[in-house]
N, C-alpha and C positions, 0 to 999 in steps of 0.2 A: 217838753218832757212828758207831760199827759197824752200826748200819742201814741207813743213808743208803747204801753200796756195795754194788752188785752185781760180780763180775767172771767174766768167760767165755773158757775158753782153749780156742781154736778144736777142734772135735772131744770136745766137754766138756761135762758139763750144770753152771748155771751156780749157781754156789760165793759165799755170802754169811759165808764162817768168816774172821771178818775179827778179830783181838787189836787194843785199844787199848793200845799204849806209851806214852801219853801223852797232855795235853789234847785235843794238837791232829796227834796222828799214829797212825793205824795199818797195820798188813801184815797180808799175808793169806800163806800157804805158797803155792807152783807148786810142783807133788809132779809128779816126771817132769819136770822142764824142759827134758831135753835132748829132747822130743820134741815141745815147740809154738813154733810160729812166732810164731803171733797173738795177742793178748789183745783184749779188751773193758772197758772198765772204763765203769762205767753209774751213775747216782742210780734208788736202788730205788725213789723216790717216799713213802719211811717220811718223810721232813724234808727241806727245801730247807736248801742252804746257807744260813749268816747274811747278814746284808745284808753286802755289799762282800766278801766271804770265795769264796774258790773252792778247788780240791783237786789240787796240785801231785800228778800219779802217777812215782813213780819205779820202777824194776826193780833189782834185785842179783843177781848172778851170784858164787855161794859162788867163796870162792880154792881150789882143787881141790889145791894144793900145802899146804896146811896151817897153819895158826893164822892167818894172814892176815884184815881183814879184807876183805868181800866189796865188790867195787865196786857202787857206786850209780847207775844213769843216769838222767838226767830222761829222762822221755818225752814229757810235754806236763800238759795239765792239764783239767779238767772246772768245769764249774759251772752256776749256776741256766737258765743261756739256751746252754749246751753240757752237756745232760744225761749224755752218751757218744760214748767216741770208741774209735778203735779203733789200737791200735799194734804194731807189728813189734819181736820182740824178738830173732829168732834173729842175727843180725848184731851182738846185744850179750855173747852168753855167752863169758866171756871175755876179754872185749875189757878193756882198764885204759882206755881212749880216753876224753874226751867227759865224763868224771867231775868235778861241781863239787863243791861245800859244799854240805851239806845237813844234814840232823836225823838221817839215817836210818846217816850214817856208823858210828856204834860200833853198829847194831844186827846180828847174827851170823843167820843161818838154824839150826835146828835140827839137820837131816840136810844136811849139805854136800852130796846129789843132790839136790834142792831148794833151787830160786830164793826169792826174796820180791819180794812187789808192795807196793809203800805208797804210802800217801796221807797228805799234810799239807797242813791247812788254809792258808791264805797270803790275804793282802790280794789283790784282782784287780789292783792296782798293780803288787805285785811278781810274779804271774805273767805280763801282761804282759810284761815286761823279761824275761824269762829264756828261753834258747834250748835246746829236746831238743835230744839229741843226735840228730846227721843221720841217723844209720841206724833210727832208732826209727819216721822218718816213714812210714807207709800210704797207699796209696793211699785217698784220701773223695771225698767227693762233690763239694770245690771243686776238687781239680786232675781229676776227672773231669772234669765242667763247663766247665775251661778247655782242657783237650783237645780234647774232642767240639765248643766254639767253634772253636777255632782250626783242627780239621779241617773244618769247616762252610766254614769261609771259605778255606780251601786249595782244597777243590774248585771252591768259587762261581767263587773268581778263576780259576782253570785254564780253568772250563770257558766261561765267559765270556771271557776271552782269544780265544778261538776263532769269536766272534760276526764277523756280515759282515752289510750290508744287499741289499737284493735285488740281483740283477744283478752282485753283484760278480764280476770276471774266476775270483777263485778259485773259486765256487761248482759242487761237481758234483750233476750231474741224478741220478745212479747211487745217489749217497748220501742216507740219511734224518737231516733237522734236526729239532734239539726248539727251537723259539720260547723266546728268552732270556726273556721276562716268566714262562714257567713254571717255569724254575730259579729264578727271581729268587720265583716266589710259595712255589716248595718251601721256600727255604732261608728264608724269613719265618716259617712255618710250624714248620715244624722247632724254629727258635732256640724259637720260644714255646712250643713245647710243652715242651720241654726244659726251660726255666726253672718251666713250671708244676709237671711230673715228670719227675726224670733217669733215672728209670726205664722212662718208658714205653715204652721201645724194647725192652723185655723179652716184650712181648705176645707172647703164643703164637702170633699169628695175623697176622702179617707185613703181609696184603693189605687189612686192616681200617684196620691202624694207617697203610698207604701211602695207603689212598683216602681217611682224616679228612684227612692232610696237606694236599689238594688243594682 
């Protein structure tokens, strides 16, 4: 089972020292925790999860006050057809908040400066149903997605609002029009490229990526 994880703490090369506590559970130490934000938790590609089986990732934050033990928060979960994801943990150190049931309850960190990450196997039924905690959530690629949609279509409508047919009293000669069908073919353009790669607007090369749009 300690194969199968990779994990990567932002700023960090990335770390497969992963302890099996159990059939269906292991942690890895976050050495320095008070100094990362991000994690990554990834399938190394050693074994696919089992059929129907996915990998519930939790975070704990040592109790810094003493014999305590350390709270546990869901963060979200991983599996065959969600290889990795990536989650925000600094808004958890600390926190008692957001804390359900879990496996990982009675298990302690070694050095209380040091977090732990773990992973338990779980039916995708029950990770399904089960809610991270809200502060864990990162930004990805779907609320990127919904973003960069939803501002697509804020400027569409704004700037189409603004549309007049010829001759209209408002129209001045002074001022320069862009013909509504070519915002309308931008913003077609755009959306699809977007869906094909949410990335592409990354290109180095700004006037390349402007003139495929067209």
């Amino acid at each position: 089972m300690i194969d199968m994880f990779g994990l990567i703490a932002s700023g960090r090369l990335v770390s497969t020292n992963w302890e099996q506590i159990s059939e269906t559970n292991c942690v890895a130490e976050l050495t320095d925790a008070d100094s990362v934000n991000h994690i990554v938790i990834f399938l190394t590609g050693q074994a696919p999860f089992p059929e129907g089986l996915g990998g519930a990732v939790y975070f704990a934050w040592p109790d810094l006050t003493g014999g305590g033990a350390p709270n546990w928060h869901l963060l979200g979960h991983i599996s065959n057809t969600k290889p990795s994801a990536i989650f925000r943990i600094n808004k958890l150190k600390g926190n008692g908040q957001d804390v359900i049931p879990n496996t990982f309850l009675g298990h302690k960190p070694v050095n209380h400066i040091n977090a732990l990450v773990g992973i338990s196997l779980e039916p995708m039924a029950v990770l399904a149903g089960q809610t991270p905690a809200p502060e864990a959530e990162a930004i990805n690629q779907s609320t990127f997605m919904q973003f960069s949609e939803k501002m697509l279509e804020n400027l569409f409508n704004y700037a189409s609002s603004f549309a007049m047919p010829p001759g209209d009293p408002r129209f001045k000669p002074d001022e320069m029009y862009i013909p509504l069908n070519s915002l309308q073919q931008w913003y077609t353009n755009y959306q699809r490229r977007l869906q094909q790669n949410p990335n592409f607007w990354k290109s180095k090369n700004n006037e390349i990526v402007c003139n495929s749009l067209l």
